[in-house]
VEXMARVEX-618494 format. One record per residue: residue in one letter; x, y negated, z negated of N, C-alpha, C in turn. Coordinates in steps of 0.02 Angstrom, whole numbers, plus 50000, padded with zeros to 5 digits. Each point is the difference from the previous one (the first is absolute). Layout:
// residues N
AXYZXYZXYZ...
//
This chain:
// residues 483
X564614550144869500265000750068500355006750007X500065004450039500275005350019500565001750040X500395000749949500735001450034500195002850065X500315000650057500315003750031500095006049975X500195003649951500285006249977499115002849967X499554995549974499165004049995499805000750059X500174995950068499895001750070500075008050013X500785002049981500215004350042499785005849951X499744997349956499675008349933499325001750021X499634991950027499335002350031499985005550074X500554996550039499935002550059500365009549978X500324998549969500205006949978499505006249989X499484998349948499335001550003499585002450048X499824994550047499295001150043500455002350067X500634996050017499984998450068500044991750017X500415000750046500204991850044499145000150029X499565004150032499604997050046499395001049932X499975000149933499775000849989500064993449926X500344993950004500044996749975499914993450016X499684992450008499944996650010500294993649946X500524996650038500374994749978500204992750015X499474999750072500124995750051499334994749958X500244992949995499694997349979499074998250023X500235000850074499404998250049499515006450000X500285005749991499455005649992499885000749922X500444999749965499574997749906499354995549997X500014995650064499464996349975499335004650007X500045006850040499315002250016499865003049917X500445000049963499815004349922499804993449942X500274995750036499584992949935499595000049941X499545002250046499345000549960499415006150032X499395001349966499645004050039499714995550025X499065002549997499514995350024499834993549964X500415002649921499714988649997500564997650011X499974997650046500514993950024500154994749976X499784996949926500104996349983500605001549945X500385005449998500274999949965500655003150040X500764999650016500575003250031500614998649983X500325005449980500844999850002500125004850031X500795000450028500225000750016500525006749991X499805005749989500615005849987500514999850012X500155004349948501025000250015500205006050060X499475005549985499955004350045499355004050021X500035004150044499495002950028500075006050030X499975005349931500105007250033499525004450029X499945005550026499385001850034500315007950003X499925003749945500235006949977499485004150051X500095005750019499805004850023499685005449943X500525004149956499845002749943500044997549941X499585005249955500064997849929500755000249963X500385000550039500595001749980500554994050008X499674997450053500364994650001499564992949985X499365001049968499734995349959500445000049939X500065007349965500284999749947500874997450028X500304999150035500534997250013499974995149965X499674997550056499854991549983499904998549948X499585002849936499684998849972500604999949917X500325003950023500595001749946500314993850010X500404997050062500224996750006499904993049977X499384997150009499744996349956499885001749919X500115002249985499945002349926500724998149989X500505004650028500834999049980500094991749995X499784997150052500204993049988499434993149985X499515002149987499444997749956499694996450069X499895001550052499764997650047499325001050021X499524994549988499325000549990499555004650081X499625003650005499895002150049499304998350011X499625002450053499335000850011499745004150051X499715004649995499685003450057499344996650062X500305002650055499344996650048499675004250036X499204997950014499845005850052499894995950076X499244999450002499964997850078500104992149984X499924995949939499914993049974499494997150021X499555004249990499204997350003499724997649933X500335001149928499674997549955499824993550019X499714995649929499674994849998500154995949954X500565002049950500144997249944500714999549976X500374998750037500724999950000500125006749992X499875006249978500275005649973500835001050029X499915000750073500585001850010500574993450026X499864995249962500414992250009500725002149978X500495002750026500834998749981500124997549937X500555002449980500284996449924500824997950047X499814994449946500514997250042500835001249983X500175002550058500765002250030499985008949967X499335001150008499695007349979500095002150070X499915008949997499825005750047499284998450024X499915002250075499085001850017500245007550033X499495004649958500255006650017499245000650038X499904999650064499645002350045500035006350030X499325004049978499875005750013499515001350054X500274995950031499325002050084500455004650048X500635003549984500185005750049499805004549957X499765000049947499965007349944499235000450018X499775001050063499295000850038499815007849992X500095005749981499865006350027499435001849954X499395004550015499695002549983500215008349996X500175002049931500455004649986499555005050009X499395000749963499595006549987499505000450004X499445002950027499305002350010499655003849943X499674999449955499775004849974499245000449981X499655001750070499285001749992499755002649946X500285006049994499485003849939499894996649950X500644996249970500074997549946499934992249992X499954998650060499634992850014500484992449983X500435003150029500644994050006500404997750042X500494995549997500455000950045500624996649970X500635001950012500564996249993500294995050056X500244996149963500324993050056500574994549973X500174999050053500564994949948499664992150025X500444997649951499774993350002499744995850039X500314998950063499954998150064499595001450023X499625004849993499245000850046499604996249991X499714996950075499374996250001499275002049964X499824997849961499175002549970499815002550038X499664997850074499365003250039500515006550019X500445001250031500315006350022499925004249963X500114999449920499575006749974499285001350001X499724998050038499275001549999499875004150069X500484993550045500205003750085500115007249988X500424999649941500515009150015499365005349968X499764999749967499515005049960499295001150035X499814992650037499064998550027499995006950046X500495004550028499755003750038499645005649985X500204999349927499915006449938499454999649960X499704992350014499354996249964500145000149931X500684996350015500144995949925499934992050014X500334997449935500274994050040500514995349912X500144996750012500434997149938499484993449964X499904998649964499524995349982500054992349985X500634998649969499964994349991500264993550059X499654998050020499944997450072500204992849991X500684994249963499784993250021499954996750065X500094994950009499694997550068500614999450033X500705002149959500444996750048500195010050019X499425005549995500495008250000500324999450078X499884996250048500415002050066500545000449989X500174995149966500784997650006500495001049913X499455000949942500234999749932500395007349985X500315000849968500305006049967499865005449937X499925005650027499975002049929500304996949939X500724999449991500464997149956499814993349972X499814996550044499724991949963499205002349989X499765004650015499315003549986499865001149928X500725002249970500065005149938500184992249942X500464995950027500234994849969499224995049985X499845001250046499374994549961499455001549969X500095006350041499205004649945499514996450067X500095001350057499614998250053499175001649994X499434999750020499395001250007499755000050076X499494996050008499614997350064499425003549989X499634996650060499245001849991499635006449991X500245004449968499995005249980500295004449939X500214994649984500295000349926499215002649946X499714995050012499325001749967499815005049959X499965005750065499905007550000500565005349995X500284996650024500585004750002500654998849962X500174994249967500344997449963500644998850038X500694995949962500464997050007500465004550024X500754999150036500535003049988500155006649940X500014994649940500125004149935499455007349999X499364999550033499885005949997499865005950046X500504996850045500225004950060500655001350021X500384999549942500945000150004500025006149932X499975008250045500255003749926500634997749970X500424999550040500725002149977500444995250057X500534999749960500894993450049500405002949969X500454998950044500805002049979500274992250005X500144998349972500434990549977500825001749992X500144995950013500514998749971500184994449954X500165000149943499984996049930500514994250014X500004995149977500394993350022500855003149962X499965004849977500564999849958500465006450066X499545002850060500305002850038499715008649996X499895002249950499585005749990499225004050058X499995002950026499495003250032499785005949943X499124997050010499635002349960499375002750008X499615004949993499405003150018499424995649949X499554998450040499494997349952499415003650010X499654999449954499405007250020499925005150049X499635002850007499915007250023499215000450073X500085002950035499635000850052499385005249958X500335003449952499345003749969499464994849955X499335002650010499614995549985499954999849924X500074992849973500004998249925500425002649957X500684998450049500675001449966499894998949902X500295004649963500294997549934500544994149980X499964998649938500354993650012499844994449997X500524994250008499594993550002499944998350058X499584997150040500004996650050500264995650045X500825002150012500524996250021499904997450070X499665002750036499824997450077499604994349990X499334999649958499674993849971500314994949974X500605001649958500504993549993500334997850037X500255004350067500394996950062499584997950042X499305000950018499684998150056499694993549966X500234995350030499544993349983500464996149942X500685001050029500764997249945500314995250039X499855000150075500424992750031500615002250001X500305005550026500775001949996500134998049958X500044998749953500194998649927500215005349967X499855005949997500395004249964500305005550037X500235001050087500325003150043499835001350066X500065003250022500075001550091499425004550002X499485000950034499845008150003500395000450053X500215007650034500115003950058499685004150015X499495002549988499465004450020499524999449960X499385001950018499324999949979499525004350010X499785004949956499385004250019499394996049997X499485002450055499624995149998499195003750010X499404999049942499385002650030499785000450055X499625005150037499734999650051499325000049976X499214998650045499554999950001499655003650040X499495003349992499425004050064499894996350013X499935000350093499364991250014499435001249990X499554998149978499205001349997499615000850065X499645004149974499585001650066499884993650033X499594996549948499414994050061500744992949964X499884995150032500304994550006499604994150019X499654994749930499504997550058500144992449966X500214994550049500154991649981499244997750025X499864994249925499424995750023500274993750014X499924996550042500054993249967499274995850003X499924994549955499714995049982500134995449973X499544994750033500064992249995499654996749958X500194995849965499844996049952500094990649993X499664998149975499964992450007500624997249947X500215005049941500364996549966500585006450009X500384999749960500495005949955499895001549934X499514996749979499724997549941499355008550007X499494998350060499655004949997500375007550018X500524999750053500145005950003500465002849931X500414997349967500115001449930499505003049954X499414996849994499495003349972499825006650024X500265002050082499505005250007500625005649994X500694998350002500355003749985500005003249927X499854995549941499835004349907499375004350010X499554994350047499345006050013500135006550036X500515002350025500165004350037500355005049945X500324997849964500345002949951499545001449949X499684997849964499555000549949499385004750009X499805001350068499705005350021500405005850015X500655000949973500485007449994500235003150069X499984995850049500304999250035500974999450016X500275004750021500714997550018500065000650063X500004992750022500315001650100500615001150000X500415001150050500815001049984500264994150045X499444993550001500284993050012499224996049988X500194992449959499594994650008500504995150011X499754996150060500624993650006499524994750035X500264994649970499424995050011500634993750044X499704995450035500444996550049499594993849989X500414993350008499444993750005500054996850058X499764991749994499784999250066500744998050063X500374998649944500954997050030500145007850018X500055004849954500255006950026499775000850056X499455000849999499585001650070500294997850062X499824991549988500224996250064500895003250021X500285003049968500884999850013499855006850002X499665005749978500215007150064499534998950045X499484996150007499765000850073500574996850041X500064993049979500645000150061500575002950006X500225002949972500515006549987500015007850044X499375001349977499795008450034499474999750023X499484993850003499505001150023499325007249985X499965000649932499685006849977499444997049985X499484994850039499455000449999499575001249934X500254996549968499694997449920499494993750027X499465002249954499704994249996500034991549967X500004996550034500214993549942499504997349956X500435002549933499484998449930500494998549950X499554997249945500054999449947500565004849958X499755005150011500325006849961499965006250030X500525003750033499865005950028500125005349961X499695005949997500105004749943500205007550059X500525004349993500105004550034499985006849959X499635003449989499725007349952500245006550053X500415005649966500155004250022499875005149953X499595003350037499785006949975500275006950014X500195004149965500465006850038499605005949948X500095006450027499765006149972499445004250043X499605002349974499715006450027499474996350048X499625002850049499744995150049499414998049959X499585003749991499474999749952499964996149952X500624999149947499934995049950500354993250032X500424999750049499994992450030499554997450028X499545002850011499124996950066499714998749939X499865002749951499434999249924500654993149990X500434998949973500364997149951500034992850083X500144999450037499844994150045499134996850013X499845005349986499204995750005500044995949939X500175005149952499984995449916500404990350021X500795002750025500274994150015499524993650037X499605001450048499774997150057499574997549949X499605001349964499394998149985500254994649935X500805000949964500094996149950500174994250058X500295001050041500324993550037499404994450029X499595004850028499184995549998499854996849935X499925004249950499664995149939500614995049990X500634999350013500254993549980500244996150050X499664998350059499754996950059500325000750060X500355005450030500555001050025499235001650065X500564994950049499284998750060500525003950064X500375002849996500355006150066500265006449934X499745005850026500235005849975500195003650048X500705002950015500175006250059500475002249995X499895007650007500495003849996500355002050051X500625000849977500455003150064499585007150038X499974999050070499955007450035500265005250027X500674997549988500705004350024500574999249959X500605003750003500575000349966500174993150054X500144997550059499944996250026499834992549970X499714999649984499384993349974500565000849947X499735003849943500525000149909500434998850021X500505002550039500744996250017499774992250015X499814994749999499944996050048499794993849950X499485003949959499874995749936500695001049951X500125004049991500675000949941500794994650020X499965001750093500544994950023499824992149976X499364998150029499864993749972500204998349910X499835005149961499994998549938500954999649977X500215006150046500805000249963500464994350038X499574997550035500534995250038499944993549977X499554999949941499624991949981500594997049985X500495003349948500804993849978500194995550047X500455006450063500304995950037499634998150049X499314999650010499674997550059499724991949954X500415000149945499614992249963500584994550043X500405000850044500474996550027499474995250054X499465006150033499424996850032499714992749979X500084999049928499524993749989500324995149958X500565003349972500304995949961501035000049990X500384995150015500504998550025500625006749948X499524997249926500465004049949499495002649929X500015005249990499655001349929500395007349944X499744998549952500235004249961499595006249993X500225005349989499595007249982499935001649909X499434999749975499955000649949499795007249967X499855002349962499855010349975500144997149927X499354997649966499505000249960499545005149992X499875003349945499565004849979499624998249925X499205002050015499464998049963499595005750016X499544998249924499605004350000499494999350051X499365005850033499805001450036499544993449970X499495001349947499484994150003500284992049986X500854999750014500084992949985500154996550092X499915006150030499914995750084499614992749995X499525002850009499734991650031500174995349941X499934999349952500384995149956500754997150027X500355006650021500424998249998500374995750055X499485002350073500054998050070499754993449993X499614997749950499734993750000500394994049956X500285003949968500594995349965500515001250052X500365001250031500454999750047499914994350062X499245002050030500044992950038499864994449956X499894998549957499964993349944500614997149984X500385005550006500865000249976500194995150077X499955004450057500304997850067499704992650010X499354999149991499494993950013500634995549974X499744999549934500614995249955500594996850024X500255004950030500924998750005499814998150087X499415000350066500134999150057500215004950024X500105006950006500305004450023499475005950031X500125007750018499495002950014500135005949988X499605005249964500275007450004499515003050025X500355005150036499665007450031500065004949941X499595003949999499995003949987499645009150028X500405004049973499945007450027500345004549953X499695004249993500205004649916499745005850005X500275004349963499805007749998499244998349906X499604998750055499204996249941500175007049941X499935008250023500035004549957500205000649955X500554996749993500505001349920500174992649994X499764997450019500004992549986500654995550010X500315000750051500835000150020499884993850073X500034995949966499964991750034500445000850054X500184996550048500474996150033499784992150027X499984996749951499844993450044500584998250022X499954994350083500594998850020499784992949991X500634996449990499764993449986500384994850060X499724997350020500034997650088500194992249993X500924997550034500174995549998500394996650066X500274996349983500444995450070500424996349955X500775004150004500774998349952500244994150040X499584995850041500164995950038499844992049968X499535003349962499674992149973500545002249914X500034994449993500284998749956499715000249917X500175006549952499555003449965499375005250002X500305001350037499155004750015500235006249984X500685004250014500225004749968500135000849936X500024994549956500165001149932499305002049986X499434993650030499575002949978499495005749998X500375002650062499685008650030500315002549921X500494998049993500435009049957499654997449925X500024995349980499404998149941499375002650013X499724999750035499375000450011500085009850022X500515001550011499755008450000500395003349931X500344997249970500145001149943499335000849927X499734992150011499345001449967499505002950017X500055003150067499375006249993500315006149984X500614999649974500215007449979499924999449925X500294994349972499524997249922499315000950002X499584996250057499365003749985499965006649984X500465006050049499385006750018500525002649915X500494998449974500125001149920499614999949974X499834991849991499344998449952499325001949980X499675003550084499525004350007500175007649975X500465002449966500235006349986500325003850066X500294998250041500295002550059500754999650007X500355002550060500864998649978500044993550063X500955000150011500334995050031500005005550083X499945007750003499995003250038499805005950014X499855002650049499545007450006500315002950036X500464995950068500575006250035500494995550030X500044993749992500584999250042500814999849957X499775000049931500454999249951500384990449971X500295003649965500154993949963500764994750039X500585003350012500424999550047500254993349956X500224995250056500164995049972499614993849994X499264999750030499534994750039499634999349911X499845006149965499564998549941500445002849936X500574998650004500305003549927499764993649962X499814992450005499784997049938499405001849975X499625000550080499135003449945499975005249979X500625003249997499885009749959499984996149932X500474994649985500054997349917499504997149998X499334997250037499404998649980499595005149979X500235007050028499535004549993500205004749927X500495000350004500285006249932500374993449950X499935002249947500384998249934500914998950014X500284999049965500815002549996500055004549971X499635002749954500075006849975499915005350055X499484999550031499765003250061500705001950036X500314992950031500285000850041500755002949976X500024998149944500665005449962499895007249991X499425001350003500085008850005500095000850068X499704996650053500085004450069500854997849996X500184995549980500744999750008500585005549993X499775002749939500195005549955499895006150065X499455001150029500085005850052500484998450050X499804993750034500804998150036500675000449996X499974999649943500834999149957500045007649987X499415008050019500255005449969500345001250076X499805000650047500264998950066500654995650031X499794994249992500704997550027500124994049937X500625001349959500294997749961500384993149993X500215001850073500354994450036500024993350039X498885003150003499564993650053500224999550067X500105006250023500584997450094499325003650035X499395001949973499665002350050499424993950012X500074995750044499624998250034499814993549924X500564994349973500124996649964499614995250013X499664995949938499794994950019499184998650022X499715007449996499334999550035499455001449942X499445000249990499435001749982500054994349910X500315002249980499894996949919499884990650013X500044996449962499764994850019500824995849965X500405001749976500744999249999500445002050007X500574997649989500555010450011500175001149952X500215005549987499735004749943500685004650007X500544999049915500475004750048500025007749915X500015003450050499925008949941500314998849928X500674994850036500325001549909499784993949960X499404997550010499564993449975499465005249966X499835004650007499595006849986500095001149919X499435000749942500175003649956499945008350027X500315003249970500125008550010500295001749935X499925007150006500345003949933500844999349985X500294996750065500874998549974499784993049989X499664995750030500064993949990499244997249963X499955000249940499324996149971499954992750003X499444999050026499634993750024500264994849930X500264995450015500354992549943499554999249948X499335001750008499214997949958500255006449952X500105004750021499885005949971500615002249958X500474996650006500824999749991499734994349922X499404995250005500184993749964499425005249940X499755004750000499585004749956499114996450017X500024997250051499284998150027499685007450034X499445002449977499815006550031499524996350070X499774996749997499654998350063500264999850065X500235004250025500504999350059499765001450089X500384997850048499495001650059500065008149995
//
């Protein structure tokens, strides 16, 4: 609980209009987007500069007061869930897009910036920013960097992690710190790669350099229809295996479908399996490299093939596809969001054990996934009204994240681990495993106040750590086998 006298050290910090203490407006910081999980903060600061992140940030350190950073709270996985009678250091006024740098093909920004706005700010220049998830209207760079974000374009163009040169953080212990370099293939170790895709877990960023991209000349979306997800899966490895990279394959089923047509109405066909192929680059090799597509989608029975004919149209199919989550409210009362990842040829196996899974238990999943890198989302579709049916949703999406393990795949591909899957990370890694990533945590924050309680599958406290002052009890007893 937080004293009166940590009141007046916070407000000291940010600012009276820049602190939240009123019980009834704490509730908007609860939780992010899974709602199944909420407490309640002790406070709710909302810093302007990095300067008075690091306020805050000291301050919690002086009196061991657990913190957590927030951005827009669009995750999906508790990430930014409160510790309880903890700080929520919300960085949605730290919005500015600091720097332009064409030649060199970047830009600086602080946390608070919306994803698509960096693409807004550069497209005039025929750039654009790449990693696109479905929630960029409204998501943040900052929770961008925390999860190691993707979207349908991840594919080609890859994740967060490889479009973040360089952050300036601030360290849970209160320290502001430079992490890599805007020059390309900084020396060194790769300290931005260990912060991007950490779950606030090991500090704040406050700024972010960030890749930019040329847009490609030609830009060209197919879509096609399919009787299963089963066949369009197939034609997605066949797409790949002929050396092909689109810089999107995303496949939709027949529940997805039905919930963005009634959503956005983007004029999908109703099937089995919809497959959406995006081709980008020189005009010449996208017209050769789409006939190739067209003609694999025929041989594996896909009875509508069409491509977008305008920037118009591609907007229209992409809305339908990014709106599939929250347009699943369309068909079903309550469901869970799942981000499972498998290998490319374990799709249809794997889509077919999933409905066998749902059959079983009475239940139903949609599914819609980035097919390319093999990055699942089944949603698993319930009514918390009947009595058991939610336990058995969260069982039943739990073991398809045991499945996409078992097939050689992880528990996640971008929404992160948060608080919704810290038990299946211990299905997936060893304890040895999970004692070394500990060991990087513990080189960072010593103390566990950054963002406590999340990702490991117990809690885990630094001075439980063997280290060079403190040797592991095994290793103390002359046993060399140690984690």
């Amino acid at each position: 609980m937080l004293s009166s006298h940590h009141i007046d050290e916070l407000r000291n910090a940010v600012g009276a209009d820049s602190l939240i203490t009123s019980p009834a407006q704490l509730q908007t910081y609860e939780c992010d987007g899974l709602t199944n999980f909420r407490i309640l903060p002790g406070a709710v600061v909302l810093p302007r500069t990095a300067q008075q992140v690091q306020a805050v940030v000291r301050f919690c350190a002086r009196h061991k007061i657990p913190f957590v950073s927030r951005g827009a709270g669009t995750g999906l996985s508790g990430g930014a869930l409160p510790a309880e009678g903890g700080i929520v250091i919300s960085l949605a006024r730290m919005n500015r897009i600091l720097h332009v740098d064409l030649a060199n093909r970047y830009v600086v920004v602080e946390p608070g910036v919306i994803n698509q706005h960096v693409t807004q700010r550069v497209a005039p220049y025929g750039y654009f920013y790449a990693p696109d998830p479905s929630s960029q209207s409204v998501c943040t760079i900052g929770g961008n960097v925390a999860e190691n974000s993707g979207g349908a374009h991840c594919l080609k163009y890859g994740f967060t992690v490889t479009h973040t040169l360089a952050l300036e953080v601030v360290l849970p212990n209160g320290d502001l710190v430079e992490l890599g370099s805007a020059a390309p293939d900084a020396p060194g170790y790769d300290l931005p790669g260990v912060f991007v895709g950490s779950e606030g877990t090991l500090g704040v960023a406050t700024r972010v350099t960030l890749r930019i991209v040329k847009r490609p000349e030609v830009v060209q979306t197919l879509l096609a229809a399919f009787d299963t997800p089963q066949a369009a899966g197939q034609t997605v490895s066949d797409i790949i295996a002929a050396g092909m990279l689109p810089s999107a394959l995303e496949i939709m089923d027949t529940l997805s479908i039905q919930a963005a047509e009634a959503a956005v109405h983007a004029h999908y066909p109703m099937c089995g399996g919809l497959l959406l192929v995006e081709l980008d680059g020189p005009a010449i090799e996208v017209e050769e490299l789409m006939r190739e597509v067209r003609a694999l989608c025929q041989k594996n029975g896909s009875w509508e093939v069409r491509v977008a004919q305008s920037d118009e149209e591609r907007a229209v199919i992409w809305k339908g596809r990014k709106a599939a989550f929250a347009a699943m409210g369309r068909i079903s009362p309550n469901y869970i969001v799942q981000d499972g990842v498998i290998p490319r040829t374990a799709l249809p196996e794997v889509l077919e054990e999933i409905d066998r899974m749902a059959t079983a238990v009475g239940l139903r999943v949609a599914n819609v996934f980035h097919a390319g890198d093999g990055n699942l989302h089944p949603l698993v579709l319930y009514d918390r009204t009947i009595p058991g049916q939610e336990e058995t949703a969260i069982d039943l999406s739990y073991r398809i994240l045991h499945l996409c393990v078992d097939k050689g795949g992880s528990i996640t591909g971008e929404h992160g681990v948060g608080k919704e899957k810290q038990q299946a990370l211990g299905y997936m890694f060893s304890e040895p495993d999970l004692a070394t990533m500990q060991l990087v945590r513990c080189a960072f924050d010593p103390e566990s106040l950054s963002n406590p309680d999340k990702v490991f599958p117990r809690p885990r406290l630094c001075a439980d750590q063997p280290g060079p002052y403190k040797p592991h009890p095994l290793e103390q007893a002359g046993i060399a086998e140690i984690f």
